[in-house]
N, CA, C and O atoms as CSV, one atom per row, in Angstrom:
chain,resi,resn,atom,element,x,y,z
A,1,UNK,N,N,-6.716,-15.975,1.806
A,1,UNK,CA,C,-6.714,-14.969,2.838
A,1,UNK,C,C,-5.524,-14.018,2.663
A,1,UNK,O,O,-5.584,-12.799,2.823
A,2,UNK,N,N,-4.625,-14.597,2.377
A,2,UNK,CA,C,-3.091,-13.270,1.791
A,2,UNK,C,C,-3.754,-12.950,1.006
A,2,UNK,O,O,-4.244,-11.821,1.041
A,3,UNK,N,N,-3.972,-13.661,0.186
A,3,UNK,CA,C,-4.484,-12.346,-1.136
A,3,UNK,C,C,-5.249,-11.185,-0.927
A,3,UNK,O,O,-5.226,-10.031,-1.354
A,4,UNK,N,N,-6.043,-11.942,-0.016
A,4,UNK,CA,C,-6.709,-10.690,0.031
A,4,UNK,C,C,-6.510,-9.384,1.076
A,4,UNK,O,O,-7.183,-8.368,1.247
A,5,UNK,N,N,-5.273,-9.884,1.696
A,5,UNK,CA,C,-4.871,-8.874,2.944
A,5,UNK,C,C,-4.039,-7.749,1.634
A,5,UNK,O,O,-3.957,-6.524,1.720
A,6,UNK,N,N,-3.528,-8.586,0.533
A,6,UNK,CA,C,-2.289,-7.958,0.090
A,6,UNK,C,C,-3.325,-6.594,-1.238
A,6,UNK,O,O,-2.749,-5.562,-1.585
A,7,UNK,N,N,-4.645,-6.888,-1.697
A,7,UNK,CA,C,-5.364,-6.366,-2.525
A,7,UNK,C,C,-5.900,-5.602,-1.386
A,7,UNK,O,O,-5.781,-4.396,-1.603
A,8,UNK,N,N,-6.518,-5.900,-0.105
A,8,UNK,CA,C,-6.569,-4.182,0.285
A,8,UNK,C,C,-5.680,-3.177,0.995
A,8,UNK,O,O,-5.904,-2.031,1.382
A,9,UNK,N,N,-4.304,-4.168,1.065
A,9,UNK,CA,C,-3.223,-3.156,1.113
A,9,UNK,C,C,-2.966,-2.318,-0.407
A,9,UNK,O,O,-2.655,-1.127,-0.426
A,10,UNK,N,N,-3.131,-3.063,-1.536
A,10,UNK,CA,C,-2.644,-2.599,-2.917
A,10,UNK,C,C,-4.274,-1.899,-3.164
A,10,UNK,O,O,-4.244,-1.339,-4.260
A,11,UNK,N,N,-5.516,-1.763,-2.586
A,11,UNK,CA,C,-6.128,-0.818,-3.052
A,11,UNK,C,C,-6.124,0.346,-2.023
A,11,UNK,O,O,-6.823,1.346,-2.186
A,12,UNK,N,N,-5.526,0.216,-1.246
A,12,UNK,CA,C,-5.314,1.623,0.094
A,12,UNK,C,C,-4.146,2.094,-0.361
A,12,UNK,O,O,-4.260,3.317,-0.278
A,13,UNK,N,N,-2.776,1.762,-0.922
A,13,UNK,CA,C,-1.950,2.677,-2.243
A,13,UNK,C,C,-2.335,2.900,-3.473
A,13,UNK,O,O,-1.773,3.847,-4.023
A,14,UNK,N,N,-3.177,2.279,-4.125
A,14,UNK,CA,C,-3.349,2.899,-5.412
A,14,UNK,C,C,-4.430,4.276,-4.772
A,14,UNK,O,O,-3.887,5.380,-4.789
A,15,UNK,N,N,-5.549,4.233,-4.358
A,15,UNK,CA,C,-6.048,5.148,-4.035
A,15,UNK,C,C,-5.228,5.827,-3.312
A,15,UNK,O,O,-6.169,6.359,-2.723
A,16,UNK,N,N,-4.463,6.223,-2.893
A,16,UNK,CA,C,-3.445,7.162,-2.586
A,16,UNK,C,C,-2.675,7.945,-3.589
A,16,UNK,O,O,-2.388,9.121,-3.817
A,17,UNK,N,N,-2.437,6.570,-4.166
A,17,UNK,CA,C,-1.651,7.499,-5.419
A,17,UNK,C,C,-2.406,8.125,-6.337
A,17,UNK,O,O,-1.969,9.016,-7.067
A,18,UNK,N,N,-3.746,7.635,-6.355
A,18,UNK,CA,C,-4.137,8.442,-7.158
A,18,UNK,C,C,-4.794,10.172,-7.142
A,18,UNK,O,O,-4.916,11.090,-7.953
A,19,UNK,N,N,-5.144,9.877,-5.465
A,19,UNK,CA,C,-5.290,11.285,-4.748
A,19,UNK,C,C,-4.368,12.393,-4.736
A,19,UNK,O,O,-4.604,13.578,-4.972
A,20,UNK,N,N,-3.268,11.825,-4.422
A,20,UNK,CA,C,-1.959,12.433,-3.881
A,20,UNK,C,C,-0.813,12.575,-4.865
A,20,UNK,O,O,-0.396,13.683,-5.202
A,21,UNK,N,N,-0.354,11.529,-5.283
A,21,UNK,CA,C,0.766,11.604,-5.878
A,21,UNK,C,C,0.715,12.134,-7.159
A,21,UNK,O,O,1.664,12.787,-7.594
A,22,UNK,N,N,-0.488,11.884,-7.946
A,22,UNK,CA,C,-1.045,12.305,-9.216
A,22,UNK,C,C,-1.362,13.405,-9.172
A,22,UNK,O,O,-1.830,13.836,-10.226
A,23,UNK,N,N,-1.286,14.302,-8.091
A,23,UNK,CA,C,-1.669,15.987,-8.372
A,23,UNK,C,C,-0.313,16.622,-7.878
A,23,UNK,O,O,0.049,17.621,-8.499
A,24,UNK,N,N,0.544,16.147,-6.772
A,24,UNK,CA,C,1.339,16.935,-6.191
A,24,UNK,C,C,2.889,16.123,-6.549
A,24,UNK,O,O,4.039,16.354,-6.176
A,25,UNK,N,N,2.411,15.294,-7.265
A,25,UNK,CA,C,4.357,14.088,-7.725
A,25,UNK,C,C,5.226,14.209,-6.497
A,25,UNK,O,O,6.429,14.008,-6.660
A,26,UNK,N,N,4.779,14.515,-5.272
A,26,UNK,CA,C,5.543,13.817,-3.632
A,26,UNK,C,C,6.146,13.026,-3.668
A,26,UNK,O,O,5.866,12.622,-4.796
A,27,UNK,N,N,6.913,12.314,-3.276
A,27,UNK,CA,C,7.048,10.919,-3.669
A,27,UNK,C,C,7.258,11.181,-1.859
A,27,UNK,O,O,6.589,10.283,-1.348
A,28,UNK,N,N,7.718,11.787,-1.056
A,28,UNK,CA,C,7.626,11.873,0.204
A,28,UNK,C,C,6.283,12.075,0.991
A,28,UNK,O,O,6.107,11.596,2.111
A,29,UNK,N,N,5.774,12.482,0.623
A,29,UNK,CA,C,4.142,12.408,0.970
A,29,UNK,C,C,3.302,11.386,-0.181
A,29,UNK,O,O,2.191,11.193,0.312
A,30,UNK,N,N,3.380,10.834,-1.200
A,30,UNK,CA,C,3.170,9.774,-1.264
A,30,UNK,C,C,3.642,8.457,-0.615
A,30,UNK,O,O,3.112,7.417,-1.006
A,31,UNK,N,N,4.656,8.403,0.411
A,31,UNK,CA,C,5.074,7.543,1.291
A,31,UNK,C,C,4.676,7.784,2.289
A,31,UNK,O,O,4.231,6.840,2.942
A,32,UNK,N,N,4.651,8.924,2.781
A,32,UNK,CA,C,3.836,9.083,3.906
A,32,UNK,C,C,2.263,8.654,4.191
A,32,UNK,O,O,1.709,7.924,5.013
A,33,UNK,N,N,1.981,9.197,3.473
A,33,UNK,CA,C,0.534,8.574,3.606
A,33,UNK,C,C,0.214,7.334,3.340
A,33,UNK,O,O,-0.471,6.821,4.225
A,34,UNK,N,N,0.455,6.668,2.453
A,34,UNK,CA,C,0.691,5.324,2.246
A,34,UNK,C,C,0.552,4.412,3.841
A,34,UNK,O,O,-0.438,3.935,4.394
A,35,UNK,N,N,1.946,4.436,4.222
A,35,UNK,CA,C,2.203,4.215,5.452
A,35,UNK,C,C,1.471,4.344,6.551
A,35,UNK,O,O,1.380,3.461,7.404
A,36,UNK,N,N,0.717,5.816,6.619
A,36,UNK,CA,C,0.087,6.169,7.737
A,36,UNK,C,C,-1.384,5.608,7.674
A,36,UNK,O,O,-2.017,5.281,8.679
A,37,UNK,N,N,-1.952,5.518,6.126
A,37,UNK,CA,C,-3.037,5.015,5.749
A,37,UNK,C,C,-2.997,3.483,6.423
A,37,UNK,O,O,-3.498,3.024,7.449
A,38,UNK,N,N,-2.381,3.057,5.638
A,38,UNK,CA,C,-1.994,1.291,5.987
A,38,UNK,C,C,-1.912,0.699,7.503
A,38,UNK,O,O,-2.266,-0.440,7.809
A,39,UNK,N,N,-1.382,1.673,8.395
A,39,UNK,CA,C,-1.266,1.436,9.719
A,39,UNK,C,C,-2.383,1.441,10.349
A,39,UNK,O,O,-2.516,0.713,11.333
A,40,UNK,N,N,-3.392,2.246,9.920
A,40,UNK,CA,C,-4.707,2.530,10.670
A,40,UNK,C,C,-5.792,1.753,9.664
A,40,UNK,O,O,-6.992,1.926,9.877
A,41,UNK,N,N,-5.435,1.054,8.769
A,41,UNK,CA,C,-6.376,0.664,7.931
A,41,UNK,C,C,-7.394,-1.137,8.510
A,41,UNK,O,O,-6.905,-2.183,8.937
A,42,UNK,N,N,-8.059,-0.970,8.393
A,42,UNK,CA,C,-9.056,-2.149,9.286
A,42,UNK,C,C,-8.664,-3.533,7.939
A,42,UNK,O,O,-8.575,-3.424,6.716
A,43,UNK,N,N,-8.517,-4.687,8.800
A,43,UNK,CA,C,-8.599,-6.176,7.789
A,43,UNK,C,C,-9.476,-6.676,8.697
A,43,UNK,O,O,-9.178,-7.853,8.900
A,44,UNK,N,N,-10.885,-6.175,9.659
A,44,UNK,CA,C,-11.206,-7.353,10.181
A,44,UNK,C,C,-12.178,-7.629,9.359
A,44,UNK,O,O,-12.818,-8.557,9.853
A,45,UNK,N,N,-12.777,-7.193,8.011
A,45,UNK,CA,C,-13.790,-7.731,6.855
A,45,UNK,C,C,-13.221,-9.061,6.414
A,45,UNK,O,O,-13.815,-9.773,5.603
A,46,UNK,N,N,-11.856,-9.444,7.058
A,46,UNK,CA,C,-10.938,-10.647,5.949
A,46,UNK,C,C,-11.137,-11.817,6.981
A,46,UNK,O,O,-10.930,-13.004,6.728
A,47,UNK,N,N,-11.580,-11.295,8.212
A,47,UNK,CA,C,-11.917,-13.057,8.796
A,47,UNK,C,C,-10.549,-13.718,9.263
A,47,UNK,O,O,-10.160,-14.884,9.195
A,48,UNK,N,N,-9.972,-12.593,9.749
A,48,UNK,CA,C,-8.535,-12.754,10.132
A,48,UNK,C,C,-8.730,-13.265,11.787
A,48,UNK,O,O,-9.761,-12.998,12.405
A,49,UNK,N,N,-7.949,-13.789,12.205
A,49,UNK,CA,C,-8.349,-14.650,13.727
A,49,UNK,C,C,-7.539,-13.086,14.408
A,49,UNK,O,O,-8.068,-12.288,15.182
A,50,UNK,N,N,-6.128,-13.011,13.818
A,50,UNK,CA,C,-5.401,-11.923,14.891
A,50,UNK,C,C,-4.912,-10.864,14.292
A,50,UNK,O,O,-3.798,-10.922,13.772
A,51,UNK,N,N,-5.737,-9.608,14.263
A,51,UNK,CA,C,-5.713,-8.653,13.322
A,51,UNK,C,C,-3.542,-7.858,13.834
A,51,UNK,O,O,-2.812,-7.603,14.791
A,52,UNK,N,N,-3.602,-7.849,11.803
A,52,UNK,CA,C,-1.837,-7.829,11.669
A,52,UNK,C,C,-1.619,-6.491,12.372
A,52,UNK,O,O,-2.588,-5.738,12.270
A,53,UNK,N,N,-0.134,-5.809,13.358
A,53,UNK,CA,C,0.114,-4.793,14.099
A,53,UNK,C,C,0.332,-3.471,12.897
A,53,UNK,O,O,0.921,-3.845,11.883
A,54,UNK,N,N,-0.005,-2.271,12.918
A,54,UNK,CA,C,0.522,-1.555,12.253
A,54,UNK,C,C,1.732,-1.769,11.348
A,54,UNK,O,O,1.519,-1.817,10.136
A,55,UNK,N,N,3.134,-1.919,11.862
A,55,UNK,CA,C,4.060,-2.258,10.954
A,55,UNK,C,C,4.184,-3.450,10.096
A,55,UNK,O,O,4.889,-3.412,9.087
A,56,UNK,N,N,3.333,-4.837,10.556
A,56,UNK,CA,C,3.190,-5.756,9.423
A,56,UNK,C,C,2.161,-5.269,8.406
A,56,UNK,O,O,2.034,-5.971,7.403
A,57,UNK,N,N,1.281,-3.990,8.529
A,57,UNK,CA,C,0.080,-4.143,7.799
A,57,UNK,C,C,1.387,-2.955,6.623
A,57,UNK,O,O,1.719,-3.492,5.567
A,58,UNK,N,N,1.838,-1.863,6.833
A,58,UNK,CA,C,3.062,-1.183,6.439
A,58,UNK,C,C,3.706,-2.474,5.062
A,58,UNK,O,O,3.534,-2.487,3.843
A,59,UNK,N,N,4.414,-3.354,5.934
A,59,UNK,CA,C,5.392,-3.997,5.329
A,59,UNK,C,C,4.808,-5.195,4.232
A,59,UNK,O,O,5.359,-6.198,3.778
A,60,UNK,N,N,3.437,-4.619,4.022
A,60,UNK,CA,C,2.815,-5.840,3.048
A,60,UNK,C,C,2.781,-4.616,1.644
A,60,UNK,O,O,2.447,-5.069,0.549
A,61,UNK,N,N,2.972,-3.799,1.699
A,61,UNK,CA,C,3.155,-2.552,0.232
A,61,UNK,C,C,4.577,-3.132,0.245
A,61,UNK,O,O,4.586,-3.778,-0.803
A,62,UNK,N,N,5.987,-3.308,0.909
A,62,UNK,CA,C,6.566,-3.209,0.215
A,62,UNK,C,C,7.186,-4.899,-0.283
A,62,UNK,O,O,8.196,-5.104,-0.956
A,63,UNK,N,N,6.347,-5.829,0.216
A,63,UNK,CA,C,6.316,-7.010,-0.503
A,63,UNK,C,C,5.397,-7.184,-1.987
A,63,UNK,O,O,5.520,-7.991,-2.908
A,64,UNK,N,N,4.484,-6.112,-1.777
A,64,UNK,CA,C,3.884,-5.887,-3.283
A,64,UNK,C,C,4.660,-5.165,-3.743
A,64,UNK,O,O,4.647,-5.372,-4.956
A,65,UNK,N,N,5.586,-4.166,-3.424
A,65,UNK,CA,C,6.403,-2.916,-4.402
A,65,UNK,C,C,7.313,-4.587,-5.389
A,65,UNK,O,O,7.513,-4.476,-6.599
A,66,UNK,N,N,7.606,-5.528,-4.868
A,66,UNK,CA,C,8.692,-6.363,-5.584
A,66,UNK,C,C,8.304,-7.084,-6.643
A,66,UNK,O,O,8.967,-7.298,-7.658
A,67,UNK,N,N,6.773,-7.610,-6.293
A,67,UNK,CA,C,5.731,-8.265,-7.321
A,67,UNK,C,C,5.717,-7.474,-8.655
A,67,UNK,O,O,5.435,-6.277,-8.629
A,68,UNK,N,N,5.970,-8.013,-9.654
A,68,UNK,CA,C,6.322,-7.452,-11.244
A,68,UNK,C,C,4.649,-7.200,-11.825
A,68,UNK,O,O,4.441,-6.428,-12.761
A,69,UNK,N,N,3.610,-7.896,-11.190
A,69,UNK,CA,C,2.553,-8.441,-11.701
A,69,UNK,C,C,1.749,-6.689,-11.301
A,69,UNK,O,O,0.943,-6.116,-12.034
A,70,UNK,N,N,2.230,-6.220,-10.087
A,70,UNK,CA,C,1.684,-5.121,-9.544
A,70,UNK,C,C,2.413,-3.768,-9.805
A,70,UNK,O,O,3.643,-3.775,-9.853
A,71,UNK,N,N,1.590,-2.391,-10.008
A,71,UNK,CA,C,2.125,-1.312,-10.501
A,71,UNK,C,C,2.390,-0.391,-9.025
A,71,UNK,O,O,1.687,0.517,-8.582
A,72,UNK,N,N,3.258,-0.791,-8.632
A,72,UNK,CA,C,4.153,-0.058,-7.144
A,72,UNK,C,C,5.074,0.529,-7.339
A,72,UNK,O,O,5.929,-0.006,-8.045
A,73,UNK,N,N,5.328,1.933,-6.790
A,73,UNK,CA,C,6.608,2.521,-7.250
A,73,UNK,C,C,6.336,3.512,-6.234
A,73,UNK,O,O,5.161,3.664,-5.898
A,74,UNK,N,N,7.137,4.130,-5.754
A,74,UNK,CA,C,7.386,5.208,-4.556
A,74,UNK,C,C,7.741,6.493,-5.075
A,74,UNK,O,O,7.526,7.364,-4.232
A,75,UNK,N,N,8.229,6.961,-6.207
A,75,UNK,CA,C,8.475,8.263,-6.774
A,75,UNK,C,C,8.021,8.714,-8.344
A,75,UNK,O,O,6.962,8.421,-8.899
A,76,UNK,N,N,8.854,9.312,-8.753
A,76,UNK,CA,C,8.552,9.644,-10.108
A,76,UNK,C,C,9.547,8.358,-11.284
A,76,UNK,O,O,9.401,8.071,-12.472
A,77,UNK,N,N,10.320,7.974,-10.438
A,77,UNK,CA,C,10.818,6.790,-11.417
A,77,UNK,C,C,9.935,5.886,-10.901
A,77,UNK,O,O,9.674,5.821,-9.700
A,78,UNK,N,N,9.143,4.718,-12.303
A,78,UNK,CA,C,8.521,3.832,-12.327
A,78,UNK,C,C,9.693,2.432,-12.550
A,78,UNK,O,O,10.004,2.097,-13.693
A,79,UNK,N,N,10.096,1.920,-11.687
A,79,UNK,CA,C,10.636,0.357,-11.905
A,79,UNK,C,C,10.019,-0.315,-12.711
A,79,UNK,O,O,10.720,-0.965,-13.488
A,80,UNK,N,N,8.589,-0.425,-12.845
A,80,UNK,CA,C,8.213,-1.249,-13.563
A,80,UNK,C,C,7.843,-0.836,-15.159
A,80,UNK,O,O,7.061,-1.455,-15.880
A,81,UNK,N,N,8.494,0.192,-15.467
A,81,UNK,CA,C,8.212,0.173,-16.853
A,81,UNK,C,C,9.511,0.000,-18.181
A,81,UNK,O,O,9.183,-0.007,-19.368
């Protein structure tokens, strides 16, 4: 059940980034939206008993930004490369 809260948090930023950040290199409006996406974004497909508040659904990108396994990065510098 994390996993899968944390893969449609990590597919509601990659599709972001790939909308957004990949045409306009924001890295401030690629955070923005991110964020704003994530807050309003639905997990009740995950069979969750108590759907997570806006800021925990937020603070699960930046427990994936730390994961080495995942390609997260907030600007034009990539950490992970």
């Amino acid at each position: 059940m994390v996993d899968d809260a944390f893969s449609v948090c990590y597919n509601v930023y990659s599709d972001i980034r790939y909308r957004i950040y990949r045409k306009s290199k924001n890295s401030q409006k690629l955070v923005e939206k991110v964020m704003d996406n994530l807050g309003h974004c639905n997990f009740s497909n995950l069979n969750i008993y108590v759907q997570p508040k806006p800021v925990q659904k937020t603070g699960l990108i930046h427990i994936l930004a730390n994961d080495e396994k995942r390609d997260v990065f907030w600007g034009d510098v990539d950490t992970n490369d």
